[in-house]
NUKE-897249 format. One record per residue: z, y negated, x of N, C-alpha, C in turn; residue in three letters; residue number from 1. Coordinates in pm, 1 decimal. Each point is the difference from the previous one (the first is absolute). Example, Ala and Ser with C-alpha at 12.3 -4.5 7.8 and 13.67 -1.06 7.14 Angstrom:
2
n_c3:780.0&n_c2:569.0&n_c1:1319.0&ca_c3:0.0&ca_c2:-119.0&ca_c1:-89.0&c_c3:0.0&c_c2:-120.0&c_c1:90.0&kolba:ALA&ropa:1 .
n_c3:-72.0&n_c2:-105.0&n_c1:-35.0&ca_c3:6.0&ca_c2:-119.0&ca_c1:82.0&c_c3:73.0&c_c2:-109.0&c_c1:-77.0&kolba:SER&ropa:2 .
This chain:
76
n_c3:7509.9&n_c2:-8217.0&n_c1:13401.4&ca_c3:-52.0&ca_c2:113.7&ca_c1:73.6&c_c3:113.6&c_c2:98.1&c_c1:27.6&kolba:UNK&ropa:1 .
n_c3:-25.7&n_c2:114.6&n_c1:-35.2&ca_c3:118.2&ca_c2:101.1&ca_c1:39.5&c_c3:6.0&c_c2:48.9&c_c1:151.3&kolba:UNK&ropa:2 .
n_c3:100.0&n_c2:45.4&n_c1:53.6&ca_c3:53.7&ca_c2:39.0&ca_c1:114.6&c_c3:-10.0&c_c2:112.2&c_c1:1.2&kolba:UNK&ropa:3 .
n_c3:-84.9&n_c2:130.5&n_c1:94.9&ca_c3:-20.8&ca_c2:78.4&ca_c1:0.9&c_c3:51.5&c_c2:96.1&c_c1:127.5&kolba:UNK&ropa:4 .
n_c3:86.5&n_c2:105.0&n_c1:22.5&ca_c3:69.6&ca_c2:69.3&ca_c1:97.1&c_c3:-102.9&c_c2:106.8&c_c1:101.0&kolba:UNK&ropa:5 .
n_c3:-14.9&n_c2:-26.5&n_c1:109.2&ca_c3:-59.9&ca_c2:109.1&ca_c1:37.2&c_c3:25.7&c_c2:80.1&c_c1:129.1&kolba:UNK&ropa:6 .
n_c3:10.7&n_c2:131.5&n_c1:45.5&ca_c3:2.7&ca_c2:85.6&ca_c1:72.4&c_c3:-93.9&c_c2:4.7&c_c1:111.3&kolba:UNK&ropa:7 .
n_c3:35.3&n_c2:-36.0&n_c1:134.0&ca_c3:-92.3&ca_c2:78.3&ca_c1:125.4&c_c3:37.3&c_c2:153.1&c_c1:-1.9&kolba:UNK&ropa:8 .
n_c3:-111.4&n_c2:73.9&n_c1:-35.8&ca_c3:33.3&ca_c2:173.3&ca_c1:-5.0&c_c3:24.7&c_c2:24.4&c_c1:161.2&kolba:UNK&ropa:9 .
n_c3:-83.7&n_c2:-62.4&n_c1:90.8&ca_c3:-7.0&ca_c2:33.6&ca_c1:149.3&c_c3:133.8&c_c2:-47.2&c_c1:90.7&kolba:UNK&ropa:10 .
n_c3:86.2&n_c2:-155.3&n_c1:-19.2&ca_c3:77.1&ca_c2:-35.5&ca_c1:53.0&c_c3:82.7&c_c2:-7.8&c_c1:-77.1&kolba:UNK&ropa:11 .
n_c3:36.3&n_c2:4.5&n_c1:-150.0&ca_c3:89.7&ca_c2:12.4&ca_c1:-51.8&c_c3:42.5&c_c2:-160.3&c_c1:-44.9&kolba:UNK&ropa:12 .
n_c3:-60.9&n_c2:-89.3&n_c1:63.5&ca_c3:65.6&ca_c2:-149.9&ca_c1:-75.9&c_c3:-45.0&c_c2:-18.9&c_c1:-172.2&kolba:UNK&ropa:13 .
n_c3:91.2&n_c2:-58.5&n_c1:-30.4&ca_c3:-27.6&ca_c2:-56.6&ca_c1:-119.0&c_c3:54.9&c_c2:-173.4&c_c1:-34.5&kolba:UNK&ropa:14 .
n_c3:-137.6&n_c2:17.6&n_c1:-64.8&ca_c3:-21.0&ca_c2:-181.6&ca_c1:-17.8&c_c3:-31.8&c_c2:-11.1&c_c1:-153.9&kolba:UNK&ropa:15 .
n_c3:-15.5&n_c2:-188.0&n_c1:-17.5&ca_c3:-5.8&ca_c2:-0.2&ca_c1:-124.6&c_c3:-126.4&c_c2:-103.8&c_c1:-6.3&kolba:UNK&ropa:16 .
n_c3:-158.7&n_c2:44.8&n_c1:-114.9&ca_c3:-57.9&ca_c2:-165.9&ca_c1:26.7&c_c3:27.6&c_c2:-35.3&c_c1:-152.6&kolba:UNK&ropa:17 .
n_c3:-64.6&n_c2:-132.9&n_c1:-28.9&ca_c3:-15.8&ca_c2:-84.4&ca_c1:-127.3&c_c3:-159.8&c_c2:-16.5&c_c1:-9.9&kolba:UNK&ropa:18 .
n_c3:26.0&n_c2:58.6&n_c1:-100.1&ca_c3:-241.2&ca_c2:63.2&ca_c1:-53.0&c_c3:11.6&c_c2:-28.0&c_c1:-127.9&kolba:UNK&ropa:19 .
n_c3:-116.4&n_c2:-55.5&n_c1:4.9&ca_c3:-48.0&ca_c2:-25.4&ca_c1:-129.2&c_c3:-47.5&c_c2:153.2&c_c1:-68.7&kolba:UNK&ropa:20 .
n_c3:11.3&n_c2:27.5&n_c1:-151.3&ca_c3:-24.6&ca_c2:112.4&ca_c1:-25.8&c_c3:-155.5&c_c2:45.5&c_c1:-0.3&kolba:UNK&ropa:21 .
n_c3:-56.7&n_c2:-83.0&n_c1:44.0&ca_c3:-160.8&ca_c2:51.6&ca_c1:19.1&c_c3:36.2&c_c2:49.3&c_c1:187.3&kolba:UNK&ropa:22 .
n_c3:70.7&n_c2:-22.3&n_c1:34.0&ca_c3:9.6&ca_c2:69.5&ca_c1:147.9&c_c3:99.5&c_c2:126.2&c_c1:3.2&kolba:UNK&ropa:23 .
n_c3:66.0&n_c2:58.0&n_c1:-97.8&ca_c3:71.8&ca_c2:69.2&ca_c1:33.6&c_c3:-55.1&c_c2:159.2&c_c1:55.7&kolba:UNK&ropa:24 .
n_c3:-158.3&n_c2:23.8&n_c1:-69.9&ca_c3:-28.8&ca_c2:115.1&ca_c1:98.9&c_c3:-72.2&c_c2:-55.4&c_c1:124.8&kolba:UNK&ropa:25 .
n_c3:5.7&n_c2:-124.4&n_c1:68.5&ca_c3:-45.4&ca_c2:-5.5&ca_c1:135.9&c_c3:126.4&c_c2:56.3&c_c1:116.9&kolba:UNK&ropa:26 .
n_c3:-106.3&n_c2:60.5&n_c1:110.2&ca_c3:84.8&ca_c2:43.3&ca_c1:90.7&c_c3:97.7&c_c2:-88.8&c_c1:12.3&kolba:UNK&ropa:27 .
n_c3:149.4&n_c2:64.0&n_c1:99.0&ca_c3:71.5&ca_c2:-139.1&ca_c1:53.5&c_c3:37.0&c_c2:106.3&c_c1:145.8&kolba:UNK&ropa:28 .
n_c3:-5.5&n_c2:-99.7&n_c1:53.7&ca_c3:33.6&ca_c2:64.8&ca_c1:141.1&c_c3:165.4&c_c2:-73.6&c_c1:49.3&kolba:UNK&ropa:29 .
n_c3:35.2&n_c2:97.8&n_c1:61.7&ca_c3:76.8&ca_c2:11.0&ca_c1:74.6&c_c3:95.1&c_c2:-119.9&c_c1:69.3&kolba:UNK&ropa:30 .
n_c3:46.5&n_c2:-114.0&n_c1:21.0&ca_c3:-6.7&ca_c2:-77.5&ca_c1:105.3&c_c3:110.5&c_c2:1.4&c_c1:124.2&kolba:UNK&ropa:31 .
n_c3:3.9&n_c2:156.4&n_c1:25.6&ca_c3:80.9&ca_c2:78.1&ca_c1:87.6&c_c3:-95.6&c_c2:79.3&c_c1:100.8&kolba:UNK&ropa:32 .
n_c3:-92.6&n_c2:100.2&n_c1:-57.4&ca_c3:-115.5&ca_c2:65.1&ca_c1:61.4&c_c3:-107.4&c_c2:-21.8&c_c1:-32.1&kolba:UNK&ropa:33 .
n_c3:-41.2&n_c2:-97.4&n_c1:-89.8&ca_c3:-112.9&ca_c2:-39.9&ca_c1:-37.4&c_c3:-90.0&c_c2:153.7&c_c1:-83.4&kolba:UNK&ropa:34 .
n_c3:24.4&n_c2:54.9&n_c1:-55.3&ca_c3:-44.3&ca_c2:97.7&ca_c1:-69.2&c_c3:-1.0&c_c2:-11.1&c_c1:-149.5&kolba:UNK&ropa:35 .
n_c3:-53.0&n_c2:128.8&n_c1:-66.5&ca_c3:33.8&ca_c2:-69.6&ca_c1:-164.5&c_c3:85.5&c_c2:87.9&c_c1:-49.6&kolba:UNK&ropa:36 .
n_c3:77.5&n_c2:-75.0&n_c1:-70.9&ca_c3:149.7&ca_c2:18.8&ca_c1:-53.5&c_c3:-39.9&c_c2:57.3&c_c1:-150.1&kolba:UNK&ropa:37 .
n_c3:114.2&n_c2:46.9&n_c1:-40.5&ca_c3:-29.2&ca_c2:39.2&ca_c1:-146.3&c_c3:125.4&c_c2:-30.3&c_c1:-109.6&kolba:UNK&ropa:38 .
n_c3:-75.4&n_c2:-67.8&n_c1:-115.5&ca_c3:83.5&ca_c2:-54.3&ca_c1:-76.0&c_c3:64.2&c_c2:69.3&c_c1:-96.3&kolba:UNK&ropa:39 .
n_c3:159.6&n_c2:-79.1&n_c1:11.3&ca_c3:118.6&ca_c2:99.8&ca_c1:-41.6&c_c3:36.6&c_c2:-101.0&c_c1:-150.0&kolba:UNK&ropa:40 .
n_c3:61.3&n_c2:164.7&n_c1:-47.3&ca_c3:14.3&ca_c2:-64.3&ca_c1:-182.8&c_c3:141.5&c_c2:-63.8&c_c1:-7.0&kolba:UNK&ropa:41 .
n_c3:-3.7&n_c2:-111.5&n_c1:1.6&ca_c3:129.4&ca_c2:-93.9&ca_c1:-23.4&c_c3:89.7&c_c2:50.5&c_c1:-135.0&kolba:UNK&ropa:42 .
n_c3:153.7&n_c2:10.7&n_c1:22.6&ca_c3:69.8&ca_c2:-92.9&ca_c1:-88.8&c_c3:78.9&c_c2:-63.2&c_c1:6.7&kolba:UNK&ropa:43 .
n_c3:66.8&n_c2:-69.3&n_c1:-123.9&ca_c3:115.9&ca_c2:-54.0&ca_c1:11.7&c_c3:91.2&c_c2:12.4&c_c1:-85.4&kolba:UNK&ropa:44 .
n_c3:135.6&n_c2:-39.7&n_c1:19.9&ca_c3:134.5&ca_c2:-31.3&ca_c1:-68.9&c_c3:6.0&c_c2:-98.0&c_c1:-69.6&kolba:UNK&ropa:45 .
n_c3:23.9&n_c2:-24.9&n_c1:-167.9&ca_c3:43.1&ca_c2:-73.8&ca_c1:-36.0&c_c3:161.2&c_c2:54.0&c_c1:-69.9&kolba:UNK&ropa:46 .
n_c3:95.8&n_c2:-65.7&n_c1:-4.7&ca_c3:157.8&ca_c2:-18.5&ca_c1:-56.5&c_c3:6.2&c_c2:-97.0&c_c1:-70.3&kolba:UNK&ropa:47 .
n_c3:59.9&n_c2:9.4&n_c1:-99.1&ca_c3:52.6&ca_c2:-94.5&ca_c1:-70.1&c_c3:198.9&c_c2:4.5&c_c1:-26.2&kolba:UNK&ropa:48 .
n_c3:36.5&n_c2:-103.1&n_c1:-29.9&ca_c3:167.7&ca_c2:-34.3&ca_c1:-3.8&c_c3:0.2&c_c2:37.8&c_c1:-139.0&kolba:UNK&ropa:49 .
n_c3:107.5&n_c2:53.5&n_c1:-28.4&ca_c3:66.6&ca_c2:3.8&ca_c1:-138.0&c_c3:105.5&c_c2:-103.3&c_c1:14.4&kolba:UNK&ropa:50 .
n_c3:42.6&n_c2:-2.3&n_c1:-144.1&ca_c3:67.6&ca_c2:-151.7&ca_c1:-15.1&c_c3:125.5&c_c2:3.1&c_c1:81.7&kolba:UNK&ropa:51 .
n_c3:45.5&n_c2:99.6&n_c1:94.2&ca_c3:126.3&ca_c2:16.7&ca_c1:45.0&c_c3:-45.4&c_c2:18.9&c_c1:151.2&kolba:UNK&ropa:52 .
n_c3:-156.5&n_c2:-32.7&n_c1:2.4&ca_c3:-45.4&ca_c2:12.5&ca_c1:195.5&c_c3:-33.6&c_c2:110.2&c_c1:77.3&kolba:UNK&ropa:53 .
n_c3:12.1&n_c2:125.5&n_c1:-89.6&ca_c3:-6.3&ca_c2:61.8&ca_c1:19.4&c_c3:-173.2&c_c2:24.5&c_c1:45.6&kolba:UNK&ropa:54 .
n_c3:-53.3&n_c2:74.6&n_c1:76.1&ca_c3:-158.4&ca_c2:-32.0&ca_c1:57.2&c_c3:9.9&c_c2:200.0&c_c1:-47.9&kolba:UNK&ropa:55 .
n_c3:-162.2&n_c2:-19.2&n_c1:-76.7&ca_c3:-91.8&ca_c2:124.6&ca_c1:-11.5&c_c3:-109.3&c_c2:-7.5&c_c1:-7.5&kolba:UNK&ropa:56 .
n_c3:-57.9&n_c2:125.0&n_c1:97.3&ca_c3:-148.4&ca_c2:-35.4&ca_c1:-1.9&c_c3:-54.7&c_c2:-1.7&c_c1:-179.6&kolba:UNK&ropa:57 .
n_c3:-106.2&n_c2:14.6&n_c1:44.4&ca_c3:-104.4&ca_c2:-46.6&ca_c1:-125.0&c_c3:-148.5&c_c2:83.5&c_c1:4.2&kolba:UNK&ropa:58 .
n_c3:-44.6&n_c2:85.5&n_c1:-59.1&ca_c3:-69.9&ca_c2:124.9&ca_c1:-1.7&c_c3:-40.0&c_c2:20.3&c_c1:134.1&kolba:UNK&ropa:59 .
n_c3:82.7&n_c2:1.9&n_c1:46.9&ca_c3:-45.9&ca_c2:101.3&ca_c1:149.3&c_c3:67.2&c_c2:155.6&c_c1:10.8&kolba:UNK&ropa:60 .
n_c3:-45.8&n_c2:43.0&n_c1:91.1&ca_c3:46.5&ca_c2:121.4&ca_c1:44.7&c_c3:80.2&c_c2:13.0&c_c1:136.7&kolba:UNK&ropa:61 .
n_c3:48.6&n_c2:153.5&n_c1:11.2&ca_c3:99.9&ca_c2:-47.3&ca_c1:145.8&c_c3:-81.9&c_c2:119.2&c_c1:107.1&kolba:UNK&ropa:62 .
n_c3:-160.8&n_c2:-9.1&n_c1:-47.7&ca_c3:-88.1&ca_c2:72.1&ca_c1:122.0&c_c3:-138.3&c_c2:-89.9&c_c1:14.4&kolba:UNK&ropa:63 .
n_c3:-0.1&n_c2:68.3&n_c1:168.3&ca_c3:-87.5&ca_c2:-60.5&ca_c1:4.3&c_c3:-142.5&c_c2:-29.6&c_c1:-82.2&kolba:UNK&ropa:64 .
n_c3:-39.7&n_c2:-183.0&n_c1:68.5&ca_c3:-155.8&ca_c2:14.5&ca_c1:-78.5&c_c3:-133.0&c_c2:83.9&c_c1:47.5&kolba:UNK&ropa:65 .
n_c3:-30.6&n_c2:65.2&n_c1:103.3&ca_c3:-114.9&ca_c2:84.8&ca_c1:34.9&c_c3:26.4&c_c2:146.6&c_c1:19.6&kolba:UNK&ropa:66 .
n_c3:155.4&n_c2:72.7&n_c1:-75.2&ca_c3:14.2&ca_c2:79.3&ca_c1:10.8&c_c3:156.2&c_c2:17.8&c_c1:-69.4&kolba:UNK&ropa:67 .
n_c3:73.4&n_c2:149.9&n_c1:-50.6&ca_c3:125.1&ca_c2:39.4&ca_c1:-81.7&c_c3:66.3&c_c2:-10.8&c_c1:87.1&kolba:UNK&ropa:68 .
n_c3:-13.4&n_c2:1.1&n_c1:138.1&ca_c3:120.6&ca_c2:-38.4&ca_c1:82.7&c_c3:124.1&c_c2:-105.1&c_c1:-82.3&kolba:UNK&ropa:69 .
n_c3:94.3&n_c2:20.4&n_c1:86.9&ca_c3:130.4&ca_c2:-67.0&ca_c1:-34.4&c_c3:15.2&c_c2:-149.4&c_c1:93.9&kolba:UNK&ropa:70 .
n_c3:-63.1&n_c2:58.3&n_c1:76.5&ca_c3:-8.7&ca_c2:-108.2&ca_c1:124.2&c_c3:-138.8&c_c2:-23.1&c_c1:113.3&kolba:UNK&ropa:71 .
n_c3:-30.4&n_c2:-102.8&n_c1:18.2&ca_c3:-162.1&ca_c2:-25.8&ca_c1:61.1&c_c3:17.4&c_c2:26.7&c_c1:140.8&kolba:UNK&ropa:72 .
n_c3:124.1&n_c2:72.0&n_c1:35.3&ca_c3:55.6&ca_c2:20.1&ca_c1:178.9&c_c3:-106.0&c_c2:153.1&c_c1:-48.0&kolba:UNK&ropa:73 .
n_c3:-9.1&n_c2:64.2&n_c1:-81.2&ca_c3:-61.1&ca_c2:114.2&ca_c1:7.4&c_c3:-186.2&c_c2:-15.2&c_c1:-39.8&kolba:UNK&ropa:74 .
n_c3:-50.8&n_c2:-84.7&n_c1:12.8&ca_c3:-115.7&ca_c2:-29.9&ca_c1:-67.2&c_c3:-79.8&c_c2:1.9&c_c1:163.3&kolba:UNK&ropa:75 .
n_c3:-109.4&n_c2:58.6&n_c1:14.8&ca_c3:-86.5&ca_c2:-12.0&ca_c1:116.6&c_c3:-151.0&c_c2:-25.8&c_c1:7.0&kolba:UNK&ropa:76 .
Protein backbone atom coordinates (compact mmCIF):
# COMPACT_ATOMS: atom_id res chain seq x y z
CA UNK A 1 0.00 0.00 0.00
CA UNK A 2 1.49 3.37 -0.79
CA UNK A 3 1.95 6.26 1.65
CA UNK A 4 0.18 9.21 0.75
CA UNK A 5 1.13 13.11 2.02
CA UNK A 6 -1.49 15.39 2.92
CA UNK A 7 -2.18 19.12 3.73
CA UNK A 8 -4.72 20.74 6.41
CA UNK A 9 -5.47 23.97 4.08
CA UNK A 10 -7.23 25.47 7.43
CA UNK A 11 -4.46 24.61 10.20
CA UNK A 12 -1.70 24.01 8.16
CA UNK A 13 -0.60 20.39 9.63
CA UNK A 14 0.64 17.90 7.53
CA UNK A 15 0.40 14.21 7.90
CA UNK A 16 0.97 11.09 6.18
CA UNK A 17 -1.75 7.91 5.75
CA UNK A 18 -1.08 4.27 4.17
CA UNK A 19 -4.31 3.61 1.53
CA UNK A 20 -4.92 1.23 -0.43
CA UNK A 21 -5.16 2.62 -4.04
CA UNK A 22 -8.91 2.12 -4.29
CA UNK A 23 -8.96 4.80 -1.33
CA UNK A 24 -6.84 7.32 -2.58
CA UNK A 25 -9.74 9.71 -3.72
CA UNK A 26 -11.51 9.22 -0.24
CA UNK A 27 -11.60 12.21 1.95
CA UNK A 28 -8.84 12.23 4.76
CA UNK A 29 -9.27 14.44 7.49
CA UNK A 30 -7.19 16.19 9.47
CA UNK A 31 -6.08 14.61 12.88
CA UNK A 32 -5.18 18.14 14.20
CA UNK A 33 -8.67 20.00 13.36
CA UNK A 34 -10.51 17.32 12.22
CA UNK A 35 -11.34 18.86 8.78
CA UNK A 36 -10.52 17.63 5.24
CA UNK A 37 -7.09 17.91 4.20
CA UNK A 38 -5.89 17.85 0.72
CA UNK A 39 -3.58 15.56 -0.90
CA UNK A 40 -0.07 16.63 -1.75
CA UNK A 41 2.07 15.29 -4.80
CA UNK A 42 5.02 13.44 -3.26
CA UNK A 43 8.61 13.06 -4.23
CA UNK A 44 11.62 11.60 -3.76
CA UNK A 45 15.51 11.38 -3.93
CA UNK A 46 17.21 8.67 -5.23
CA UNK A 47 21.57 8.84 -5.40
CA UNK A 48 23.60 6.52 -6.38
CA UNK A 49 27.76 6.06 -5.48
CA UNK A 50 30.17 6.01 -8.22
CA UNK A 51 32.94 3.66 -7.84
CA UNK A 52 35.00 6.35 -5.92
CA UNK A 53 31.66 7.22 -3.39
CA UNK A 54 31.02 9.79 -4.77
CA UNK A 55 26.77 10.22 -4.30
CA UNK A 56 24.46 11.74 -7.38
CA UNK A 57 21.11 12.08 -7.62
CA UNK A 58 19.36 10.05 -10.23
CA UNK A 59 16.66 11.76 -12.61
CA UNK A 60 15.54 14.23 -10.35
CA UNK A 61 15.39 17.81 -10.45
CA UNK A 62 16.59 20.64 -8.03
CA UNK A 63 12.71 22.21 -7.97
CA UNK A 64 10.13 21.75 -6.42
CA UNK A 65 7.42 18.82 -6.94
CA UNK A 66 3.96 20.99 -6.98
CA UNK A 67 5.58 23.88 -8.38
CA UNK A 68 9.28 25.68 -10.40
CA UNK A 69 10.12 26.97 -7.18
CA UNK A 70 13.71 26.35 -6.05
CA UNK A 71 12.58 25.71 -2.68
CA UNK A 72 9.07 24.41 -0.96
CA UNK A 73 9.79 27.42 1.92
CA UNK A 74 8.06 29.39 -1.02
CA UNK A 75 5.13 27.02 -1.92
CA UNK A 76 1.61 28.03 -0.14
Amino acid sequence: MPIYEYCCPDCGGKFDLLRRLSQVDEVALCPVCNREARRLISSFASFARDAGGVSTSIGGGSSCATCSSSSCATCG
